[in-house]
Each structure stands twice: as structure tokens, then as C-alpha cells.
C-alpha positions as CSV (number, residue, x, y, z in Angstrom):
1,X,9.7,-15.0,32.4
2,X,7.5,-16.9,34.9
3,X,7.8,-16.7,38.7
4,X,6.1,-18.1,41.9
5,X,6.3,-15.8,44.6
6,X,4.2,-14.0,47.5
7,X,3.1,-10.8,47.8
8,X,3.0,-11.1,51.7
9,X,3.0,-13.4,54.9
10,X,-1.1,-12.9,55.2
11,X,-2.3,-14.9,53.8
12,X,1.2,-16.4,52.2
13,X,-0.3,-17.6,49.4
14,X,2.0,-18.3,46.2
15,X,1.2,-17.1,43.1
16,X,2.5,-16.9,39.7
17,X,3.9,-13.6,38.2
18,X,5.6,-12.7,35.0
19,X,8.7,-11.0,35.9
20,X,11.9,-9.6,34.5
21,X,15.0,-12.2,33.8
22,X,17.6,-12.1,36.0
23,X,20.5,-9.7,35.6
24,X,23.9,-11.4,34.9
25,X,25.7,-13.4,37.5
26,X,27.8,-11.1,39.8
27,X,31.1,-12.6,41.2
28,X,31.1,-16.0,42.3
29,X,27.4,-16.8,41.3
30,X,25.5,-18.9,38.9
31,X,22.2,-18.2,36.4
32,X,20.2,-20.9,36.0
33,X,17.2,-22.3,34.0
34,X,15.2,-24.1,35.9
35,X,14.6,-28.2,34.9
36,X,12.2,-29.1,38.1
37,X,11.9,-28.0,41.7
38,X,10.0,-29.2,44.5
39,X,8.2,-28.2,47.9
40,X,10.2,-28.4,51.0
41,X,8.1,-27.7,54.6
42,X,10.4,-25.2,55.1
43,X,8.7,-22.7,52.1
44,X,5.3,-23.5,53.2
45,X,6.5,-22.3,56.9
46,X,8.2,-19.1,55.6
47,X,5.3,-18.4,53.4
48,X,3.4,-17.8,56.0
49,X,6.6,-15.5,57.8
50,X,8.4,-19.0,60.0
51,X,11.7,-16.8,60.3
52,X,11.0,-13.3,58.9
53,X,12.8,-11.7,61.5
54,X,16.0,-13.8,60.1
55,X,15.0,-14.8,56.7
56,X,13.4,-11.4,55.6
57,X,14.6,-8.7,58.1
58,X,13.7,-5.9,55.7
59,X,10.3,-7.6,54.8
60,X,11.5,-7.5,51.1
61,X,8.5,-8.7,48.8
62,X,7.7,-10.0,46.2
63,X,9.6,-13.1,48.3
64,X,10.4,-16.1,45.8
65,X,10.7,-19.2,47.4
66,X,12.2,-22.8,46.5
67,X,15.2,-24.3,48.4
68,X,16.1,-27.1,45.9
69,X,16.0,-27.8,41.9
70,X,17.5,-29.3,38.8
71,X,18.5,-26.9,36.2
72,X,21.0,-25.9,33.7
73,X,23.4,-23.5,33.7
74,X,22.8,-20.2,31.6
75,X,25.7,-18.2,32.5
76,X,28.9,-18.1,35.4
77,X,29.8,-15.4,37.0
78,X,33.4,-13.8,37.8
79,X,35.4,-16.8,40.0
80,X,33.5,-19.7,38.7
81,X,36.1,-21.7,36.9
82,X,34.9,-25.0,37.2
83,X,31.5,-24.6,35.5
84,X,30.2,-23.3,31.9
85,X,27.3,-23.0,30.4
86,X,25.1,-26.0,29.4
87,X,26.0,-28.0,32.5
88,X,23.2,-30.1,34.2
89,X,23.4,-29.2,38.2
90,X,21.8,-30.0,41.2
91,X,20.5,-27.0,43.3
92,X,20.2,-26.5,46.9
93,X,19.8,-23.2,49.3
94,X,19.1,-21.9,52.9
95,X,16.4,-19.4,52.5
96,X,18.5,-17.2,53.2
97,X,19.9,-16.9,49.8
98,X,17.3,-16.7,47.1
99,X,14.5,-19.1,45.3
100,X,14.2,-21.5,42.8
101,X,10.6,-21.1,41.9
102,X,11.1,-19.4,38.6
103,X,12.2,-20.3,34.7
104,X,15.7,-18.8,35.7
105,X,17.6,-17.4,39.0
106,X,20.9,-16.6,40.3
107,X,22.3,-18.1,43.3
108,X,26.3,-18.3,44.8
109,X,28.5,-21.0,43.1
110,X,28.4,-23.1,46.8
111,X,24.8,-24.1,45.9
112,X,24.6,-25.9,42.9
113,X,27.6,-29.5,41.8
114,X,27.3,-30.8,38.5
115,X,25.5,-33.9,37.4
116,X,25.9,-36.8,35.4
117,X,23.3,-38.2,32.5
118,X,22.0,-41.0,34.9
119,X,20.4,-39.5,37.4
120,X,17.1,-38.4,36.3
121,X,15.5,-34.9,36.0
122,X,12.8,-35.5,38.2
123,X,14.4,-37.4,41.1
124,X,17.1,-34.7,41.3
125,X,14.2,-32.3,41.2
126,X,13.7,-32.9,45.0
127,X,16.8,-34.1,46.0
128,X,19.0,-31.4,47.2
129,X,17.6,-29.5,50.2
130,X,15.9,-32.9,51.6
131,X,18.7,-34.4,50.8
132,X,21.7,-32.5,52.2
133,X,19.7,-32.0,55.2
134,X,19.4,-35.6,55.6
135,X,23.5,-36.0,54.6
136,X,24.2,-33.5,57.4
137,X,21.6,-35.3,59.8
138,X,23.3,-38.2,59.9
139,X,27.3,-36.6,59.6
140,X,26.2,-35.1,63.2
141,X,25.6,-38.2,65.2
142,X,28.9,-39.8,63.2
143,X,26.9,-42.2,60.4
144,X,28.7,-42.6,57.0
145,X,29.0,-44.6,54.4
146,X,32.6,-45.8,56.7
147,X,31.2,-46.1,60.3
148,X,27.4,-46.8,60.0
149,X,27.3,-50.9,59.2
150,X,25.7,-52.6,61.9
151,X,24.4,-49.4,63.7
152,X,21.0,-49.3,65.3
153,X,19.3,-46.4,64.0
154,X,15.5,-45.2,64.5
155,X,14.4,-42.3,61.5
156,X,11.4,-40.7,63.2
157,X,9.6,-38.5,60.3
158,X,10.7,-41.5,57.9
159,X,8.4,-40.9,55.2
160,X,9.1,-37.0,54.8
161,X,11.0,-35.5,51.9
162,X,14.3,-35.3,54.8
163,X,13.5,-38.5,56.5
164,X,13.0,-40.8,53.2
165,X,16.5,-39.8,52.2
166,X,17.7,-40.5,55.5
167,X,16.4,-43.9,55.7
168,X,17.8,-44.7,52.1
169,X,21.1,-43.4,53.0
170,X,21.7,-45.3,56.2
171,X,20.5,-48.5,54.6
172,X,23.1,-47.8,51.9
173,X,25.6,-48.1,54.5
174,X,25.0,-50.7,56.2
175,X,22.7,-49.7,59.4
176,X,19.8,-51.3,60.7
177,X,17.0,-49.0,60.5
178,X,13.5,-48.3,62.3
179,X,11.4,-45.9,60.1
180,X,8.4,-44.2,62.3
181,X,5.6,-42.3,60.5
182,X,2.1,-42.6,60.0
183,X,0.3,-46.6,59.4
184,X,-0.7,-45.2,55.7
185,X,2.8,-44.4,54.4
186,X,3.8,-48.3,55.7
187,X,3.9,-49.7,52.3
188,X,6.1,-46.3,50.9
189,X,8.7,-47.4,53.8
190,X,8.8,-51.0,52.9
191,X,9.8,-50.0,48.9
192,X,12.9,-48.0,50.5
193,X,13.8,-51.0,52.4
194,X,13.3,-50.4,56.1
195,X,14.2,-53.1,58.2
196,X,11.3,-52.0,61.0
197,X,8.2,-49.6,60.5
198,X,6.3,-48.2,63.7
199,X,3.2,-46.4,63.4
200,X,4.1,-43.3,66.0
201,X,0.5,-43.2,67.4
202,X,1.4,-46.7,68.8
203,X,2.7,-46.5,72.3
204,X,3.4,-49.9,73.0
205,X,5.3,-50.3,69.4
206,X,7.7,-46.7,69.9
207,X,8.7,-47.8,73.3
208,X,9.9,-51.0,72.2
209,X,12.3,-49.2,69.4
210,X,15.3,-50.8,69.7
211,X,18.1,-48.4,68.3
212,X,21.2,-46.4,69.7
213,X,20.6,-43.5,67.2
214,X,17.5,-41.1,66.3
215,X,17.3,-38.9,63.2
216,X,14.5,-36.8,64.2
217,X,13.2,-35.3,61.0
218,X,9.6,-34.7,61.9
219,X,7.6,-31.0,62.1
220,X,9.3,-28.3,64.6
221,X,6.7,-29.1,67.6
222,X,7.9,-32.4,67.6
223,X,11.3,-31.4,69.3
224,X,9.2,-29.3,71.7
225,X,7.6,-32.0,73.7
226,X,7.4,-32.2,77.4
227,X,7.5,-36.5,76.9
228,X,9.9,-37.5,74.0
229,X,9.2,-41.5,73.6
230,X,12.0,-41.5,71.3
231,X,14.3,-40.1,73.8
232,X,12.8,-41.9,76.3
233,X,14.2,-45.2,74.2
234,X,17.5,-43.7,74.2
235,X,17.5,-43.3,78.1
236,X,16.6,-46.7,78.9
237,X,19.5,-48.5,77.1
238,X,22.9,-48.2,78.6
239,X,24.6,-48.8,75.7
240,X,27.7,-46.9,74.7
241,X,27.1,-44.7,71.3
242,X,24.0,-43.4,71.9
243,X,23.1,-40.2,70.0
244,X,19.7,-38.0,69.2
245,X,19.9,-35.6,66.1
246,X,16.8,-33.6,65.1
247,X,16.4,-31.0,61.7
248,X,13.6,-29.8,63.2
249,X,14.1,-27.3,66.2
250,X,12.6,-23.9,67.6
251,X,15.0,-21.5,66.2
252,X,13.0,-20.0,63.5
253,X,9.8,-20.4,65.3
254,X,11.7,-18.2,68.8
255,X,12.4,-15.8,66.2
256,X,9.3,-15.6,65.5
257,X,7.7,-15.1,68.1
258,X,10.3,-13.0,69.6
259,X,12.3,-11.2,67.5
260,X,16.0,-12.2,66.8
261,X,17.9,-11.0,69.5
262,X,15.6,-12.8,72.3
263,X,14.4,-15.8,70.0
264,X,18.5,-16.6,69.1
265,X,19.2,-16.0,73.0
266,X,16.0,-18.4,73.9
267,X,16.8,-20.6,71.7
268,X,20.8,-21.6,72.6
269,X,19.2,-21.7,76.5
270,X,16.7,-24.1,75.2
271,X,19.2,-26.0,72.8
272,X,21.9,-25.8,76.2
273,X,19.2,-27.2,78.6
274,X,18.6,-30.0,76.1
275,X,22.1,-31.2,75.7
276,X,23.0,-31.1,79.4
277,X,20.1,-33.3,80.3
278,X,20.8,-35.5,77.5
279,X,24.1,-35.9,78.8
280,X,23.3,-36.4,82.1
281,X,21.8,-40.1,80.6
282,X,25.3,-40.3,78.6
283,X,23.2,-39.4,75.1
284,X,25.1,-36.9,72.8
285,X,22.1,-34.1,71.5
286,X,22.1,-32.2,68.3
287,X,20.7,-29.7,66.6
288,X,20.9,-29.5,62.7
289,X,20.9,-26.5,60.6
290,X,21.3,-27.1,57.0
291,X,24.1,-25.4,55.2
292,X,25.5,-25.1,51.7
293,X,28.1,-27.6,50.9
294,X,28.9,-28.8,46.5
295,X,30.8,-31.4,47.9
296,X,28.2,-33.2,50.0
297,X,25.4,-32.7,47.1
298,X,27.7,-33.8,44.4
299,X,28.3,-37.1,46.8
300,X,24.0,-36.9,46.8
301,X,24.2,-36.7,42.6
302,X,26.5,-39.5,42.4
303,X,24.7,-42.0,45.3
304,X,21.1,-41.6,43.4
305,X,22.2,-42.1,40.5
306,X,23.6,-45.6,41.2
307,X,20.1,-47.3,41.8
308,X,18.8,-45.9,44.8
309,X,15.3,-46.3,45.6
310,X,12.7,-43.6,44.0
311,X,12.0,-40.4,46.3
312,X,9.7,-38.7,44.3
313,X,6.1,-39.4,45.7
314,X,4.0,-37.0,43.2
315,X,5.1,-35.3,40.0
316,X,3.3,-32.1,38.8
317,X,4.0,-29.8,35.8
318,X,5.3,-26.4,37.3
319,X,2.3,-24.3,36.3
320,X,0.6,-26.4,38.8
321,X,3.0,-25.3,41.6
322,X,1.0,-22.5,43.5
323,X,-2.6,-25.1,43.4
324,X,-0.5,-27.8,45.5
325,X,1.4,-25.4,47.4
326,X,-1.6,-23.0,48.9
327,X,-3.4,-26.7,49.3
328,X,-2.1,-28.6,52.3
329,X,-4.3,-31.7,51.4
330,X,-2.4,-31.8,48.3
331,X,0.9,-32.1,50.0
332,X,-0.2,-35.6,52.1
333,X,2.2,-37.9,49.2
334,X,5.2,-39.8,51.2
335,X,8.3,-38.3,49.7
336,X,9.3,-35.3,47.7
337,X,6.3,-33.6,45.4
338,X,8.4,-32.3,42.5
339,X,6.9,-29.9,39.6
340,X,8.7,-30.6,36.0
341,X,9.3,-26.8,33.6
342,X,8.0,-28.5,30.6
343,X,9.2,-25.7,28.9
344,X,12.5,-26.1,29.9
């Protein structure tokens, strides 16, 4: 069968491989044949060894990357009773469990929840990693679909795979939203309905943001800034509520750099300064690591399927997978870039 893997962090270049199928499901997993994936930051980061001291302890390669997919279900393992075979699902994993970048792929029972016939293959291609990391984005600074009407909410990264999903899913319930991104992806954040839409390299325009909330969902430096003008927002209102969430922190990149034990131990120091000076302003401060969760992306499933706004920003066949992903130019599109197993 076909796979996209690396054969190393130097260069990290993805490459396609024929390799053997997958051995039957062990106990509580799930094989899978793959519909449609997509590219998340996060694989173009590991690629390139974001994490190996975590993700990849043992330097195990060849490395098969993908965090997200649609597929169908080949086989169950023993203790899954509530799937068979022939089920439509959508897919999402840490990378610490394994890829979706091949025709067919194992992965724990906690990572995929069944489907229904209207949502489509290709915008559940992208949906699950983006999207669950959006889901838990927002859970963390108290947004759902009960609480969020009428909230002020800025979604810094807005046009991103993470931060489109977020801005789709707060305007489904009910907040007023302020996307910030980049002037060229303006007319991508008007189509998902943004009430407001700042160009970040505008000083003027991000310090008059007016929200009580930020969904940071921009790169990892973004969180490392000596000025945050987003933050900065937050401290000059004295309103009650106010909240700053980002998915994108130094963990992985203090692993890095340092190894586990001293990146983990620099990293909750750095994550502990953060939230005490936060609170000193009365702003609540969190980090957001995604994590596994069937309910959450089944509640994903069912929410795109009822007329939410297109995510996918470029659709590829697979074979074309490793020329986008080696090719940052290619990977400029607003949204999720999905690649479609015509052979599926």
C-alpha cells in the first residue's frame, strides 16, 4: 500500500513509500482506509523534529505523519463494540499516536466517531485535528453553544485551519466575533461571517479590538512576545469575564531545544509566570493542548454537516501530498488544504 512518511528530521522532507498493510487491530483499536486527509502546522513542525524529544523519544523512522482524516472502517479490534466495518468516520490524533498519511492505518478507538451521509468527504477531510483543537479552545475560556451569545470574542490566527473553525463555531453560538489575520485572507473571513476583520500589522486597528475573549490560534512565536497587543486589549478593559486562551505555546519548541526534563520544567515556569501576571489584571490565561475526545468530534460531524460554512481552502488528490507539503508557498490558502484517495 501507499505511504507518506520521512526518512529523518534533516531535511524532513515527506515522501511517498510503498509499504506493508497494517497488521490487524489490537485491543481497543481501529483499521482504517483512508477517504482524505489534510495538512495541519503541527506535521510540518514535527517534520522537521518540533517535539522529537516527546513525540519520537526513540527517533523511530520511517515517521508517518497526519493528525486528522476521513476514512472508512476496515476492521475493529477486541473492545470495540460500537463500530463495524464499513462505517464512515471522522479521524483525529495527537502525534503521539500514529499518522494518517497512508491508504490504511490503525489508531485507538478514542480517535475516530462515526459520521452521517451529509457531511461531505472533503470538508471532513480537514476537520478533526483543526477542529477539536478549536472545540477545546473555546471549552477553556467557558464558550459553548449554551453560554457564548452576546460574548465579545477576538480569534487572532482567524484564517488558519484552528482559527477558521473557531470563528465558525462561536458565530454559531451566538458571540460577536473579531477575526485578525493577514489584509489578503479579508474576503475568506467575510464568507465565514465575521462580524469585524483586523489586519494584525495594523497597530492602530488591534488596539482598538473591542472583545473580552482571545482565541489565540496563531504560530508558536506568537505567544512568546515581549508586547502582546492582544493582551494588551484585555488589560485595558475592566470588564468582568475577561479570558486569553492560546493553542499555540512553547512546550514542544522547550523540548526542543532542551530536552524533556528541562523543556517540561521551563515550560510550566513560563506557563506559571504567564498566568500570575495575567491575573494580576483579573484576566484568566490558558494554555491548550489538544487531546482525543469521540464525543467532542462526533458533536464537530454533526455541526458541519448542518450548513456550516466551507473550511476547505484547497483540495489536492493525495499523490500530490508530499509536493505541497515540502513546499511552504503552497500552503499560503486560508483554511484547511485537504488531499482526496481517489482510489479509495
Amino acid at each position: 500500500m501507499n505511504a507518506y512518511i520521512i526518512k529523518g528530521y534533516d531535511p524532513g522532507t515527506l515522501v511517498a513509500e510503498t509499504v506493508p498493510a497494517p497488521a490487524a487491530p489490537g485491543k481497543h483499536q481501529v483499521q482504517l482506509a483512508l477517504i482524505g486527509t489534510s495538512i495541519n502546522p503541527i506535521d510540518t513542525l514535527v517534520a522537521r523534529g518540533y517535539g522529537a524529544p516527546l513525540l519520537n523519544p526513540k527517533g523511530h523512522f520511517p515517521l508517518m505523519l497526519g493528525r486528522d482524516a476521513v476514512a472508512r472502517i476496515v476492521a475493529t479490534g477486541p473492545g470495540v463494540t460500537d463500530l463495524q466495518a464499513g462505517q464512515r468516520v471522522l479521524v483525529a490524533s495527537s502525534p503521539r499516536i500514529g499518522g494518517t498519511y497512508a491508504d490504511m492505518f490503525n489508531l485507538p478507538r478514542n480517535c475516530v466517531a462515526p459520521i452521517g451521509p451529509e457531511l461531505s468527504d472533503t470538508a471532513a477531510a480537514g476537520l478533526g485535528y483543526a477542529g477539536l483543537t478549536a472545540l477545546q479552545a473555546l471549552a477553556a475560556v467557558n464558550l459553548s453553544a449554551d453560554t457564548a451569545r452576546g460574548k465579545q470574542v477576538c480569534i487572532n490566527g482567524a484564517s488558519g485551519g484552528v482559527g477558521s473553525i473557531a470563528v465558525i463555531l462561536a458565530l454559531r453560538w451566538g458571540a460577536t466575533v473579531t477575526a485578525v489575520a493577514s489584509r489578503q485572507n479579508r474576503e475568506w473571513l467575510q464568507r465565514l461571517g465575521a462580524h469585524d476583520i483586523v489586519d494584525y500589522r495594523d497597530p492602530s486597528a488591534m488596539s482598538a479590538i473591542n472583545a473580552d475573549i482571545i482565541i489565540n490560534c496563531a504560530t508558536p512565536a506568537g505567544d512568546n512576545r515581549a508586547n502582546d497587543p492582544l493582551m494588551d486589549v484585555l488589560q485595558r478593559r475592566n470588564s468582568p469575564g475577561r479570558a486569553y486562551v492560546t493553542t499555540s505555546n512553547p512546550l514542544l519548541g522547550s523540548v526542543s531545544d532542551n530536552g524533556v526534563v528541562r523543556g517540561l520544567a521551563g515550560s510550566g515556569k513560563t506557563y506559571l509566570k504567564k498566568r500570575l501576571a495575567a491575573r494580576q489584571h483579573g484576566i484568566r490565561y490558558r494554555w491548550v493542548l489538544f487531546k482525543e475526545n469521540p464525543r467532542q468530534l462526533e458533536y464537530l460531524g454533526r455541526l458541519f454537516a448542518d450548513g456550516a460554512p466551507d473550511i476547505v481552502g484547497a483540495c489536492y488528490a493525495l499523490s500530490a501530498l508530499p509536493e505541497v507539503f515540502n513546499d511552504p508557498a503552497a500552503l499560503r490558502a486560508p483554511g484547511k488544504t485537504v488531499f482526496m484517495n481517489t482510489q479509495a
